[in-house]
C-alpha positions as CSV (number, residue, x, y, z in Angstrom):
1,X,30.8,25.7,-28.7
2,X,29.6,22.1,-27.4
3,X,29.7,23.5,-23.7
4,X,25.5,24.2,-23.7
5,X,25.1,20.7,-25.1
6,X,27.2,19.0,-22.5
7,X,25.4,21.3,-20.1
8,X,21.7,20.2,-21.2
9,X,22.6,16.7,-21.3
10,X,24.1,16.8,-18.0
11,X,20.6,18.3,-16.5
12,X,18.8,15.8,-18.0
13,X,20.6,12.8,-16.4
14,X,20.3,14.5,-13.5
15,X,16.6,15.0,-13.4
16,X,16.0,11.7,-15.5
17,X,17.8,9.8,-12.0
18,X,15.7,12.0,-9.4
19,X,12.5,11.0,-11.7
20,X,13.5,6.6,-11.6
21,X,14.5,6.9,-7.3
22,X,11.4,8.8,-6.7
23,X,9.3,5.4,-6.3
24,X,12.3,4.2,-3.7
25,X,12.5,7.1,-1.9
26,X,8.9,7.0,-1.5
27,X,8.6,3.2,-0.9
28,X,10.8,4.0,2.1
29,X,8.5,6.1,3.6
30,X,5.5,3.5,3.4
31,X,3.6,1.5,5.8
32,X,2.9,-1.8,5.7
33,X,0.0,-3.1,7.6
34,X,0.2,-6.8,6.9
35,X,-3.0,-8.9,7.2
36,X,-1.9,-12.7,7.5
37,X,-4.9,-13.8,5.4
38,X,-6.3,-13.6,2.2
39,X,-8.9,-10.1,1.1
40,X,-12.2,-9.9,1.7
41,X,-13.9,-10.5,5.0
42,X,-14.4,-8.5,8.4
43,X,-10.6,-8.3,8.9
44,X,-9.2,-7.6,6.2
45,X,-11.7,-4.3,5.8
46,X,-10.5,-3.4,9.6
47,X,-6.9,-3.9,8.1
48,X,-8.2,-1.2,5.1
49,X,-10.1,0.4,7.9
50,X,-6.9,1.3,10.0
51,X,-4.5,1.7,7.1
52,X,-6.8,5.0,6.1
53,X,-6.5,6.3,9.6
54,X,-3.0,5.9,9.9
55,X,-2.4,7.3,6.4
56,X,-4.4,10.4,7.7
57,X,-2.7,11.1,10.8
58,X,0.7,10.3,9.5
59,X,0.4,11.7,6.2
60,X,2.8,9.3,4.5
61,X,1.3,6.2,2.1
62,X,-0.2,3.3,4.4
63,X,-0.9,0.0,2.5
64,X,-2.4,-3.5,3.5
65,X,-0.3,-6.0,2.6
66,X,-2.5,-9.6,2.3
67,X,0.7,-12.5,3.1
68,X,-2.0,-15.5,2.9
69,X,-0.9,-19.1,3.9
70,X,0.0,-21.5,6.7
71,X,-2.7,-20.2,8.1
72,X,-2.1,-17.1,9.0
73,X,1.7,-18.1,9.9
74,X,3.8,-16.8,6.9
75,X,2.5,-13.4,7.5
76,X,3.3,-13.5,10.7
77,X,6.6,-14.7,10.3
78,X,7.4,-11.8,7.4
79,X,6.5,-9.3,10.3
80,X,9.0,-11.0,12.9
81,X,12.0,-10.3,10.4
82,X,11.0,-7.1,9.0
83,X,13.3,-4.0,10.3
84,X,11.6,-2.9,13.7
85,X,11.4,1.1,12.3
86,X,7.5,1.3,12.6
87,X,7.2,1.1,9.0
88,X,5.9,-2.7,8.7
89,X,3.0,-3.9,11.1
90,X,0.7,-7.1,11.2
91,X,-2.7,-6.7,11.7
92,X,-3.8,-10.1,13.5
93,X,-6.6,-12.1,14.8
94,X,-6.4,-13.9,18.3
95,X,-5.1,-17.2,16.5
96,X,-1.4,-16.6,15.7
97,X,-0.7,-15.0,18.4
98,X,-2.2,-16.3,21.4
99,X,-3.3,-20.0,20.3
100,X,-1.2,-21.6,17.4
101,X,1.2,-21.9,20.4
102,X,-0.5,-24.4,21.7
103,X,-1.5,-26.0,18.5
104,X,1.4,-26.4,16.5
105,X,4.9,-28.2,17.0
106,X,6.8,-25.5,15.0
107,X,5.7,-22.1,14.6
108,X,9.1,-20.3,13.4
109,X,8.3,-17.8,15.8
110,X,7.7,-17.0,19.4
111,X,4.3,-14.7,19.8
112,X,5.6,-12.8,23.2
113,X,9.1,-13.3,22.5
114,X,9.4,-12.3,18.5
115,X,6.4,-9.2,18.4
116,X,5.7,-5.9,20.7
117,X,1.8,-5.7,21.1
118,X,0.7,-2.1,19.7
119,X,-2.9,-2.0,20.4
120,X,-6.1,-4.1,20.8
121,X,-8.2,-2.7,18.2
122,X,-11.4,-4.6,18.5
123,X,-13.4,-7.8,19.8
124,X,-15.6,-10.2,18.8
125,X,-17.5,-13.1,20.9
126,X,-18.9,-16.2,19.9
127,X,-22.7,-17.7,20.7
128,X,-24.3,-21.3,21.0
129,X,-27.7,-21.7,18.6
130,X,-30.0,-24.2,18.5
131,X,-32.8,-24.8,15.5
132,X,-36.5,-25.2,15.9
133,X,-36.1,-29.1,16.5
134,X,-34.8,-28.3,20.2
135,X,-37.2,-27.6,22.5
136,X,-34.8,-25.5,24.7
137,X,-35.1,-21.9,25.2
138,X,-32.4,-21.4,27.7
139,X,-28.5,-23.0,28.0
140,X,-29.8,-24.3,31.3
141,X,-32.6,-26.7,29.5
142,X,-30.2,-27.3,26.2
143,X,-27.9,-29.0,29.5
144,X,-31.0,-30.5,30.6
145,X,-32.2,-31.8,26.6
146,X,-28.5,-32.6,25.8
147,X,-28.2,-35.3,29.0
148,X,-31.4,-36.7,28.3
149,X,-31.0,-37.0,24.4
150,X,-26.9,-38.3,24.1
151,X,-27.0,-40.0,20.7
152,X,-28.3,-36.4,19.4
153,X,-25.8,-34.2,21.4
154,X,-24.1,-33.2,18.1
155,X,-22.9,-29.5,17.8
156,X,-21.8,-27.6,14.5
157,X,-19.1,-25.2,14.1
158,X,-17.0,-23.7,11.4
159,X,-14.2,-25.6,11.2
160,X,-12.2,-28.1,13.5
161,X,-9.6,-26.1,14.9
162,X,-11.3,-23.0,15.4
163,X,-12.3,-20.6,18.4
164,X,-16.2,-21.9,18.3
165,X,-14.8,-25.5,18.4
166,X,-12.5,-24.7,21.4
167,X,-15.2,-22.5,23.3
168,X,-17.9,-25.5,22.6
169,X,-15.2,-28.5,24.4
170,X,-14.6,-25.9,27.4
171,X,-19.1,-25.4,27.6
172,X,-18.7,-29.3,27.3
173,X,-16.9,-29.8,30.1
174,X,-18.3,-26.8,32.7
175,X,-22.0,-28.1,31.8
176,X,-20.5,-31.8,32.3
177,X,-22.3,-33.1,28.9
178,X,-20.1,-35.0,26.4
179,X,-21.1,-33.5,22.7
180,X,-19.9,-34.5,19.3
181,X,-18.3,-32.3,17.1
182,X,-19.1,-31.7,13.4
183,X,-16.7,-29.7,11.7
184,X,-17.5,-28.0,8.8
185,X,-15.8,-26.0,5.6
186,X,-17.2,-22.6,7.1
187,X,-20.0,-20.9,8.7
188,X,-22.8,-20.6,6.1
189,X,-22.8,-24.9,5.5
190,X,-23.1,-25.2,9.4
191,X,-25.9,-22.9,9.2
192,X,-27.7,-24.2,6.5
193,X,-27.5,-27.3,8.1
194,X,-28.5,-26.4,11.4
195,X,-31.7,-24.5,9.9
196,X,-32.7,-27.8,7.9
197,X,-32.8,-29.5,10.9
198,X,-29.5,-31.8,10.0
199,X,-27.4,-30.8,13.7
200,X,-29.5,-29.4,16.3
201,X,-26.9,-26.7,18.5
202,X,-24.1,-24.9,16.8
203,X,-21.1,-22.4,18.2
204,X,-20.1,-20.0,15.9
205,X,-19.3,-15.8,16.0
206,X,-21.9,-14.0,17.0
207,X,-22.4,-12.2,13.8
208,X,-22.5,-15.1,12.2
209,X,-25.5,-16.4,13.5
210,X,-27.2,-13.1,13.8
211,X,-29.4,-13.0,10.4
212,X,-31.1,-16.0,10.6
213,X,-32.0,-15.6,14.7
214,X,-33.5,-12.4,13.4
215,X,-35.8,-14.1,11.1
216,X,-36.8,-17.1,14.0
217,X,-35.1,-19.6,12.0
218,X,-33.1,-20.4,15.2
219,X,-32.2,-19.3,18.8
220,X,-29.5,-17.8,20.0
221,X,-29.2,-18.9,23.7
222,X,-26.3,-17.4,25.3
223,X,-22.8,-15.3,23.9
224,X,-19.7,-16.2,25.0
225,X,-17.8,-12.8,26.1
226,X,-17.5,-11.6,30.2
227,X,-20.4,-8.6,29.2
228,X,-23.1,-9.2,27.0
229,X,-22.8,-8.4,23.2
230,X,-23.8,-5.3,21.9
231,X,-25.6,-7.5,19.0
232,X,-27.8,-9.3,21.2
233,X,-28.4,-6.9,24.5
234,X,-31.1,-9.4,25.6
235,X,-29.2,-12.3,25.2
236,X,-27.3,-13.6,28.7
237,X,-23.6,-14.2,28.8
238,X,-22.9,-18.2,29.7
239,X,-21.6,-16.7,33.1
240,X,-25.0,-15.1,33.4
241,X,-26.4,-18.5,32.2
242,X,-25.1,-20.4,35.3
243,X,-21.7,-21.5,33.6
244,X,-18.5,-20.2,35.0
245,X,-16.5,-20.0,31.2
246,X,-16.3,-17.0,29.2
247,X,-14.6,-16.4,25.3
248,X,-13.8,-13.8,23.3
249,X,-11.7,-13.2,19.8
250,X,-9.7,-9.8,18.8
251,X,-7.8,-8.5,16.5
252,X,-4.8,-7.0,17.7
253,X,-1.9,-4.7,16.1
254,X,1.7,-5.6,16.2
255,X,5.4,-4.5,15.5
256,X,8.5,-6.4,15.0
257,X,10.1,-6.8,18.7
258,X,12.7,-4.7,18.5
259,X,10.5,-1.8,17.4
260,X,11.4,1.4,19.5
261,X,9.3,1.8,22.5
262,X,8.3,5.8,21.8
263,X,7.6,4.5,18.0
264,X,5.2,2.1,19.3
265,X,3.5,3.9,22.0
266,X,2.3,6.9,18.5
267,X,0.8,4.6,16.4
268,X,-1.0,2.6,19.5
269,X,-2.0,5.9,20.0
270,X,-3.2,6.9,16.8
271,X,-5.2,3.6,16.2
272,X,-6.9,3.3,19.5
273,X,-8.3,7.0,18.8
274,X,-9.5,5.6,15.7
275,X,-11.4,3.0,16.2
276,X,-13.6,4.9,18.9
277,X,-14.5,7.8,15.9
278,X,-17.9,7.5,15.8
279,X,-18.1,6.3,12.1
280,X,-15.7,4.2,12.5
281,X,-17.1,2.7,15.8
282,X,-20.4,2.2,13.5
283,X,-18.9,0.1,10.4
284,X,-17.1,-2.0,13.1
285,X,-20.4,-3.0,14.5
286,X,-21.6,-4.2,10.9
287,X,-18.7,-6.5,11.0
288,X,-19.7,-7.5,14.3
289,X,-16.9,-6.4,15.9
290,X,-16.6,-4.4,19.2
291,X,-14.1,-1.4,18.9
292,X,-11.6,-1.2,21.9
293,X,-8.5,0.4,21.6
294,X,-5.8,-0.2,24.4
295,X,-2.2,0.5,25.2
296,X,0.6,-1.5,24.1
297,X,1.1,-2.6,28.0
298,X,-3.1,-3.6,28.5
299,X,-2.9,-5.7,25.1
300,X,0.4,-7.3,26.1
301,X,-1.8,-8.7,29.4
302,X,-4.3,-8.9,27.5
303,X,-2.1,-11.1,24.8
304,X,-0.7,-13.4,27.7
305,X,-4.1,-13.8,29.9
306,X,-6.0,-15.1,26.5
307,X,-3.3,-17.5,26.2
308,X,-3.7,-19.1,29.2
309,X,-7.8,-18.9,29.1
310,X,-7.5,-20.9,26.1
311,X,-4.7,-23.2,26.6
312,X,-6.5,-26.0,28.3
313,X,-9.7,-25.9,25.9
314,X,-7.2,-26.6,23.1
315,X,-5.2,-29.3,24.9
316,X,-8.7,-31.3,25.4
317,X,-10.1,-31.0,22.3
318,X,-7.4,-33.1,20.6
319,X,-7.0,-31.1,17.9
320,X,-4.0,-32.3,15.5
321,X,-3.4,-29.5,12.7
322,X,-2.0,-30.6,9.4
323,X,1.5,-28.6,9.9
């Protein structure tokens, strides 16, 4: 008599359990791209960017993850200890991985020892401007204007600590011109400044400094990468400028080091395909960053080589980071 009843109720337990662990069971099959840094910006659209094309070609749920803080660090460090099954992956500019190294005392985490490289995914160089107030219209006569003017040799950049500032100590020293650094809270005040007249040179990203070139508010004399930027064709390289240093940022993908070789070598795969689609290839550009793609072994030399290229502008800047 009760038997349909116990029956029923049974059934719905049943289906009432399957419907609460469908979120976990899907949560397990989800990738994490984590971005060390807070949303918005250039990288963390690529991070959206890639998430979409490995959600596409995997067919499982991709998300970014934004871990801001320490500078990047505590992302990094929450992709170190994650379970090396593919499933959690940091998306990464050249910083954490290849410079805080030689920056900081105590990183929690060794960047070769602690991560296997995926993929390079893009680039991005860096360029010296000067405003109207400077007569010079090549690096070669900024060299010449800087020796002659020292108590003006002041050069802008975004932020002590940063790429531009390093790549601006290392032009210092191959040109053999002592310049004093002003660092600012970003791009755009440098900028501002450096149109009004208030610093006369500036090193920044390329992209950065693009707009206002455009409209003749400044000049863009030289970018910093071994091949001239696809933003300013007609703009020589420093190398091409007489001055034997060259620069360049990325943003790289990584897995947890214990992450299975064949695991690694898919989603390298995937990603580096992507980023050469033609429309991805195009919004890249409006970030002002130059799609790549590489194996996990080119960007693991490629990891190590920018290390060492940057180590000694670091060391003689004397940069001290608040830990």
């Amino acid at each position: 008599m009760h038997r349909p009843f116990r029956l029923s109720t049974l059934l719905a337990f049943v289906i009432a359990f399957l419907v609460m662990r469908a979120p976990a069971f899907a949560q397990a099959d989800t990738t994490r791209i984590i971005f060390p840094f807070a949303a918005g910006g250039s990288g963390d659209a690529l991070a959206r960017i890639l998430a979409d094309q490995l959600q596409k070609a995997s067919g499982q749920p991709v998300i970014v993850d934004n871990r801001a803080g320490a500078q990047g660090r505590l992302g990094v460090v929450a992709v170190k200890n994650a379970a090396p099954d593919g499933r959690t992956l940091l998306l990464t500019p050249i910083a954490p991985l290849a410079i805080y190294q030689h920056v900081y005392k105590n990183l929690n985490y060794d960047p070769i020892a602690d991560f296997a490289p995926v993929t390079q995914v893009a680039t991005f160089e860096f360029a010296v401007a000067v405003g109207k107030q400077i007569p010079a219209q090549s690096v070669k006569e900024l060299v010449a204007w800087a020796k002659k003017n020292p108590e003006s040799g002041a050069y802008g950049t975004p932020a002590a600590g940063t790429l531009p500032h390093f790549f601006a100590v290392s032009f210092g020293k191959a040109a053999g011109i002592d310049l004093r650094h002003v660092g600012y809270r970003g791009s755009a005040a440098a900028l501002t400044d450096l149109v009004a007249g208030q610093i006369p040179i500036m090193f920044s990203t390329t992209s950065d400094l693009l707009e206002q070139s455009k409209a003749g508010s400044i000049r863009i004399l030289a970018t910093s990468d071994r091949t001239r930027s696809p933003l300013l064709p007609d703009v020589p390289t420093f190398r091409e400028a007489g001055y034997e240093i060259e620069g360049a940022g990325w943003y790289g993908v990584f897995a947890p080091a214990a992450t299975p070789k064949e695991t690694v070598a898919k989603i390298s795969s995937v990603l580096a395909a992507a980023v050469q689609q033609a429309d991805v290839k195009e919004r890249l550009l409006g970030f002002g960053l130059n799609p790549t793609g590489t194996t996990p072994e080119a960007f693991a030399a490629i990891q190590k080589r920018d290390s060492a290229l940057w180590e000694p502008a670091v060391k003689a800047s004397g940069y001290t980071p608040e830990q």
